[in-house]
Backbone as CSV, one residue per row, in Angstrom:
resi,resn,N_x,N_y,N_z,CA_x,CA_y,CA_z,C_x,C_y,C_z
1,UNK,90.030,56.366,99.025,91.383,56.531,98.558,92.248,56.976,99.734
2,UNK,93.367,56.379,99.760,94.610,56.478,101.144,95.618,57.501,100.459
3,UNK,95.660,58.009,101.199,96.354,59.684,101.229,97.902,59.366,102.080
4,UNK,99.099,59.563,101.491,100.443,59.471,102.755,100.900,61.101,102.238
5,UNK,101.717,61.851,103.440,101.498,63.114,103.502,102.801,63.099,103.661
6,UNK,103.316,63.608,103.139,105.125,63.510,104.048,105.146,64.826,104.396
7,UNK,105.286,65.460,105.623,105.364,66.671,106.395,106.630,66.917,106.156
8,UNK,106.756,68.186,106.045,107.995,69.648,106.075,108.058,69.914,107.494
9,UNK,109.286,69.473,107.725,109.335,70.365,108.907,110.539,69.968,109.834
10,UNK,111.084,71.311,110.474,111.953,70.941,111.335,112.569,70.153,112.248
11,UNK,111.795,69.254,112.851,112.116,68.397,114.247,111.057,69.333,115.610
12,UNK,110.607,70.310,115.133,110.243,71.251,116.888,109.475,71.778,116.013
13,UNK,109.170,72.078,114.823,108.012,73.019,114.354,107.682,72.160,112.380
14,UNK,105.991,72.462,112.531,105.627,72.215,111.541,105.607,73.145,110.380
15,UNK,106.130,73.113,108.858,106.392,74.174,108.014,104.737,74.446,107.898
16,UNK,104.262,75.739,106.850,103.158,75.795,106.863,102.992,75.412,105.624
17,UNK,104.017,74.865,104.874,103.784,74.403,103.301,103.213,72.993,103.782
18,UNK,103.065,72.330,104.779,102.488,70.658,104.805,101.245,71.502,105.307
19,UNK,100.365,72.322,105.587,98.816,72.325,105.680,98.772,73.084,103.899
20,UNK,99.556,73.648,103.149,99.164,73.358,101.928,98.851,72.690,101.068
21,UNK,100.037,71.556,101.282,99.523,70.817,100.604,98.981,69.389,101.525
22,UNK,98.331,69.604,102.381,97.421,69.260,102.700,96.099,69.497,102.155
23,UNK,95.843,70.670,101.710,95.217,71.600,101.534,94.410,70.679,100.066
24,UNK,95.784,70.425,99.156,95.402,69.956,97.850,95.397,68.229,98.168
25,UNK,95.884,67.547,99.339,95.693,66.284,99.338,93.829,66.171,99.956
26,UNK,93.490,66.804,100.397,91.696,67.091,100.727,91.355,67.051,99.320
27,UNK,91.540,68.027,98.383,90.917,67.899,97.478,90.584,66.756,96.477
28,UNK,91.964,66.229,96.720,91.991,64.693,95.931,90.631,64.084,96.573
29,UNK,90.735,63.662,97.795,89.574,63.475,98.528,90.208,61.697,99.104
30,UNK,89.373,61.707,100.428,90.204,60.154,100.473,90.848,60.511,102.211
31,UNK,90.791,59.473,103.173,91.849,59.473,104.163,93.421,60.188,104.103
32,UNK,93.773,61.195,104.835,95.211,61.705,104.708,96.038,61.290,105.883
33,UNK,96.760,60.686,105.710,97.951,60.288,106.735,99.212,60.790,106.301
34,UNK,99.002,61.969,107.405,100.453,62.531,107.678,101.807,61.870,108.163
35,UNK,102.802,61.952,107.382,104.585,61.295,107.663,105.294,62.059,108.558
36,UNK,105.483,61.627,109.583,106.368,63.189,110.232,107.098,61.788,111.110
37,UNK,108.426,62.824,109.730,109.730,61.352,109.953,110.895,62.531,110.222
38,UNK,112.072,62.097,111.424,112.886,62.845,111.914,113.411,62.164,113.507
39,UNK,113.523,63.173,114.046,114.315,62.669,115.354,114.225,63.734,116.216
40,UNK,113.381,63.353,117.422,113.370,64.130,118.421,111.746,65.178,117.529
41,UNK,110.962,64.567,116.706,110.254,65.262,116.094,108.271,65.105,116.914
42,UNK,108.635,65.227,117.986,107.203,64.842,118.489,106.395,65.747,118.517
43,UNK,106.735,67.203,118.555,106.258,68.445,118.373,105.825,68.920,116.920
44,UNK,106.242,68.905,116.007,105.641,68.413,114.561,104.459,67.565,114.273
45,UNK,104.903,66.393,114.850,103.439,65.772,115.086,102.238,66.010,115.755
46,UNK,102.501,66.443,116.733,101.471,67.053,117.311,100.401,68.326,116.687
47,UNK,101.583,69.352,116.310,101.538,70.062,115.154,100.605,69.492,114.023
48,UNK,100.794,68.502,113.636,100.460,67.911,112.285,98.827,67.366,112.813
49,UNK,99.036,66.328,114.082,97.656,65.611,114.569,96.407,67.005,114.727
50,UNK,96.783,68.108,114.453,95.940,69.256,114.817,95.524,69.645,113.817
51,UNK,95.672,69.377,112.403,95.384,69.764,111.441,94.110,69.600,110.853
52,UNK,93.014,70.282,110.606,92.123,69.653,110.308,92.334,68.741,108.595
53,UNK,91.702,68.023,108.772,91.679,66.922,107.490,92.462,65.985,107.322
54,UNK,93.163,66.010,108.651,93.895,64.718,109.387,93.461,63.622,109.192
55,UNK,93.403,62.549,109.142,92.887,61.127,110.151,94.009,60.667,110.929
56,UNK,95.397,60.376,110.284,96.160,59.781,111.093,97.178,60.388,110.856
57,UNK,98.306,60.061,112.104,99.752,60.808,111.814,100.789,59.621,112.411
58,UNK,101.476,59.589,111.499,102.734,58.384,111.660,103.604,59.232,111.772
59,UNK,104.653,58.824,113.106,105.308,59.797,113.122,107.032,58.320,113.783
60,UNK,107.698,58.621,112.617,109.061,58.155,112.281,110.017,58.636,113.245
61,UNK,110.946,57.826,113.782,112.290,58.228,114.251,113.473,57.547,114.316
62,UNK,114.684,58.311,113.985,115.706,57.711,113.959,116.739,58.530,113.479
63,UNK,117.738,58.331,114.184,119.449,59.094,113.693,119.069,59.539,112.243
64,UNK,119.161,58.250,111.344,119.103,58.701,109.921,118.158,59.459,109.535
65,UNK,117.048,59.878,109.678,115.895,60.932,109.447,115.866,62.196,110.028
66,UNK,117.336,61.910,111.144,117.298,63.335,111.660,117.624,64.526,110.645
67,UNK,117.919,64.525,109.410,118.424,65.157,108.747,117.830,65.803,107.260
68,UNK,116.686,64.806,107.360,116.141,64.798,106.388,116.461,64.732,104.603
69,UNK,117.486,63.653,105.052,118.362,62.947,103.676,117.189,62.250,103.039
70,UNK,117.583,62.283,101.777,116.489,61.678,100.830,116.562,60.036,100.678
71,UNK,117.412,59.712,101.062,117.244,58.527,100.621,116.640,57.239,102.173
72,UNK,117.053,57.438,103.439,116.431,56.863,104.516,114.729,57.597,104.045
73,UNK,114.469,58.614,103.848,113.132,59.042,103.867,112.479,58.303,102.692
74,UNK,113.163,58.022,101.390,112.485,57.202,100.702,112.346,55.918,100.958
75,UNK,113.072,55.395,101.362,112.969,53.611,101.644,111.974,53.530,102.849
76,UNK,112.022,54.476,103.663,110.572,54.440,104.888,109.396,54.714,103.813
77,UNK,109.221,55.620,103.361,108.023,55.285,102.397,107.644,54.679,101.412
78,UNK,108.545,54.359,100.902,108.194,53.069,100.305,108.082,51.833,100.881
79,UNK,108.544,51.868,101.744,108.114,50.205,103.182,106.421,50.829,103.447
80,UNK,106.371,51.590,103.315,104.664,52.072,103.525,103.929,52.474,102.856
81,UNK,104.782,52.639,101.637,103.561,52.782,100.223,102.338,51.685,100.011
82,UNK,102.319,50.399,100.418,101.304,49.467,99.470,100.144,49.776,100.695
83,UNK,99.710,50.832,101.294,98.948,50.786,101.799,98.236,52.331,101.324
84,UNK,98.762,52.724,100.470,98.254,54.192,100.107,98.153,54.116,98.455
85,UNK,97.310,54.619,97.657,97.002,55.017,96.621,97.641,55.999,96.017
86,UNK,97.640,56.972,97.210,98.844,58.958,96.530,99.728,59.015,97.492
87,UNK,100.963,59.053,96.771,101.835,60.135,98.144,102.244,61.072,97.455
88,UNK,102.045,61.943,98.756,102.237,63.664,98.420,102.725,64.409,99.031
89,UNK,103.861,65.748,98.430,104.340,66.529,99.463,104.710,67.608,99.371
90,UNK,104.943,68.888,100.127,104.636,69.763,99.449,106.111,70.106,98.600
91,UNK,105.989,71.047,97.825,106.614,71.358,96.623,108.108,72.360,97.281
92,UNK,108.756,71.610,98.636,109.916,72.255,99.113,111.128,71.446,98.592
93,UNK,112.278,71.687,99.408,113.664,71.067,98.401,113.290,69.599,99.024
94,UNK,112.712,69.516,100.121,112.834,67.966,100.934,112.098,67.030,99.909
95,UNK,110.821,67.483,99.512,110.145,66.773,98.841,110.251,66.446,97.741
96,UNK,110.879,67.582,96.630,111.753,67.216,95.662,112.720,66.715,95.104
97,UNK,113.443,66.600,96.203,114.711,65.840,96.787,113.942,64.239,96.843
98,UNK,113.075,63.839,97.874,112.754,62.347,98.216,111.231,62.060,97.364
99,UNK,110.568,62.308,96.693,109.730,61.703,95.614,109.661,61.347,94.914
100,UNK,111.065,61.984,94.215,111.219,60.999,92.822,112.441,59.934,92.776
101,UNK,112.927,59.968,93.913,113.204,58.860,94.496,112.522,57.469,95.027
102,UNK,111.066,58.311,95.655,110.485,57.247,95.561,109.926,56.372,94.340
103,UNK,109.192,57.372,93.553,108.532,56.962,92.390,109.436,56.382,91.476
104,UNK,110.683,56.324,91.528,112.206,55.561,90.973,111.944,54.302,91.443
105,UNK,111.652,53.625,92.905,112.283,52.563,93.600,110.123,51.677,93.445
106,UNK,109.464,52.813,93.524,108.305,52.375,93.190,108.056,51.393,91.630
107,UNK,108.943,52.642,90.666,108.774,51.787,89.301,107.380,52.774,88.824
108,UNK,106.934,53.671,89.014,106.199,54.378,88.919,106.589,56.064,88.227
109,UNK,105.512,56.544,87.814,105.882,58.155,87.400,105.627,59.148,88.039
110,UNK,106.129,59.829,88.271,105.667,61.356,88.938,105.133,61.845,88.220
111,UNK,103.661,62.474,89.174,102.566,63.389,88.163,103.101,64.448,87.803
112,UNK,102.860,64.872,86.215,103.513,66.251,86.059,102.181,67.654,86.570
113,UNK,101.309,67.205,87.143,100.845,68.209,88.369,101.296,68.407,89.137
114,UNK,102.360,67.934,89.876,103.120,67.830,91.618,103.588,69.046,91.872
115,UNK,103.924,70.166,90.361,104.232,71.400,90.806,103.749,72.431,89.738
116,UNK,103.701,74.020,90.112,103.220,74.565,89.173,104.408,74.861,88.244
117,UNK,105.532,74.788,88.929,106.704,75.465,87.988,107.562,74.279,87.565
118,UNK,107.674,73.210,88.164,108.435,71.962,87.342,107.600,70.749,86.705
119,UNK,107.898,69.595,86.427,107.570,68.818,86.302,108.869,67.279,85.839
120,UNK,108.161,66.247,86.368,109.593,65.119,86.077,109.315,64.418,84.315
121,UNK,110.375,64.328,83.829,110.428,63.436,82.869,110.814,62.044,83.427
122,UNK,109.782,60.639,83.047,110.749,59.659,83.836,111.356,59.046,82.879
123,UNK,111.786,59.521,82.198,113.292,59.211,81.394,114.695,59.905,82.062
124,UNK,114.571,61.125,82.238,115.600,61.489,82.836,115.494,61.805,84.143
125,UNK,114.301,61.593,84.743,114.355,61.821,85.970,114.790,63.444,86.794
126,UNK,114.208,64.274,85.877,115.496,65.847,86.260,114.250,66.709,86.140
127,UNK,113.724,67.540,86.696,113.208,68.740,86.837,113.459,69.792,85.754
128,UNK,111.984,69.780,84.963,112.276,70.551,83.871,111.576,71.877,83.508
129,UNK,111.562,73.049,83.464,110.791,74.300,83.394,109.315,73.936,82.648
130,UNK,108.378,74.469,82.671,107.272,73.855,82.236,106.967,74.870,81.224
131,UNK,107.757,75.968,81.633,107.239,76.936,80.086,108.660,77.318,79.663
132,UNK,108.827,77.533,78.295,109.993,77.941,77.553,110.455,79.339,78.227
133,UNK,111.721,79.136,78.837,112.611,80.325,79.057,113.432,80.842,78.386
134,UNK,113.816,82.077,78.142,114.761,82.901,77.909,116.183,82.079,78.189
135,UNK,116.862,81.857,76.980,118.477,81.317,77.167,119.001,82.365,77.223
136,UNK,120.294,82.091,78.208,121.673,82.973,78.627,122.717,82.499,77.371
137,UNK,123.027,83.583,77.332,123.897,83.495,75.841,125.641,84.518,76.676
138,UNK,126.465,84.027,76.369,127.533,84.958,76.765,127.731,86.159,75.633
139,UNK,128.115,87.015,75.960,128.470,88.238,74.781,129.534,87.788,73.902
140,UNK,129.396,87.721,73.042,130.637,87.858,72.072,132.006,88.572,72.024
141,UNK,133.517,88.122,72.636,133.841,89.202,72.647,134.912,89.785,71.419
142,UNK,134.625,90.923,71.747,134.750,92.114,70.793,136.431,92.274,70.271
143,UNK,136.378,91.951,68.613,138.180,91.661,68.461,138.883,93.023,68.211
144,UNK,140.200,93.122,68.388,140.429,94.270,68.519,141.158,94.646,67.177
């Protein structure tokens, strides 16, 4: 099974949330190929090629990725999805931001494992609490 990893991380440093969930893409079990998409990001990669449970690291560049906008980051992975089985990433705003974007343009669902505290409906596509919260209610106010 083919593993795509989309790395967190700055341009000059790797977050330590991509060896987490690295961490859980091992467990799946299967080849992991790390994404380390950005600009001016060769130090990340390197970063990333050091990781144990590596095999490979693709490492992206261009103006538009310098920023880590969701939508250049989804259309690069999805130009490279039919060669992977899982893509995975860790559970920061980047990744939440560009996954279900992908899994939109894929035609596919997001696992409602991908996080402990959300999960996607693909009907609405929106991030939803996974356990019933406490509603905010305004006070009533008081007639005189």
């Amino acid at each position: 099974m083919a593993i795509l990893l989309l790395a967190d991380h700055d341009n000059a440093s790797l977050s330590d949330q991509t060896a987490k969930a690295l961490t859980a893409a091992s467990r799946i079990g299967g080849d992991v190929t790390v994404l380390v998409a950005g600009k001016g990001a060769q130090a990340a990669a390197h970063a990333a090629a050091e990781l144990s449970g590596v095999s490979k690291v693709l490492l992206a560049e261009s103006d538009e990725l310098a920023n880590n906008l969701a939508e250049p980051l989804a259309d690069l992975i999805v130009s490279l999805a039919s060669g992977y089985d899982t893509i995975i990433s860790a559970a920061t705003s980047v990744g939440k931001n560009v996954l279900p974007r992908v899994a939109a343009l894929l035609d596919v669902a997001r696992s409602p494992r991908s996080s402990k505290s959300s999960w996607l409906t693909p009907s609405s596509a929106r991030s939803m609490p996974a356990t019933p919260s406490r509603r905010y209610s305004r006070p009533t106010p008081r007639r005189s």
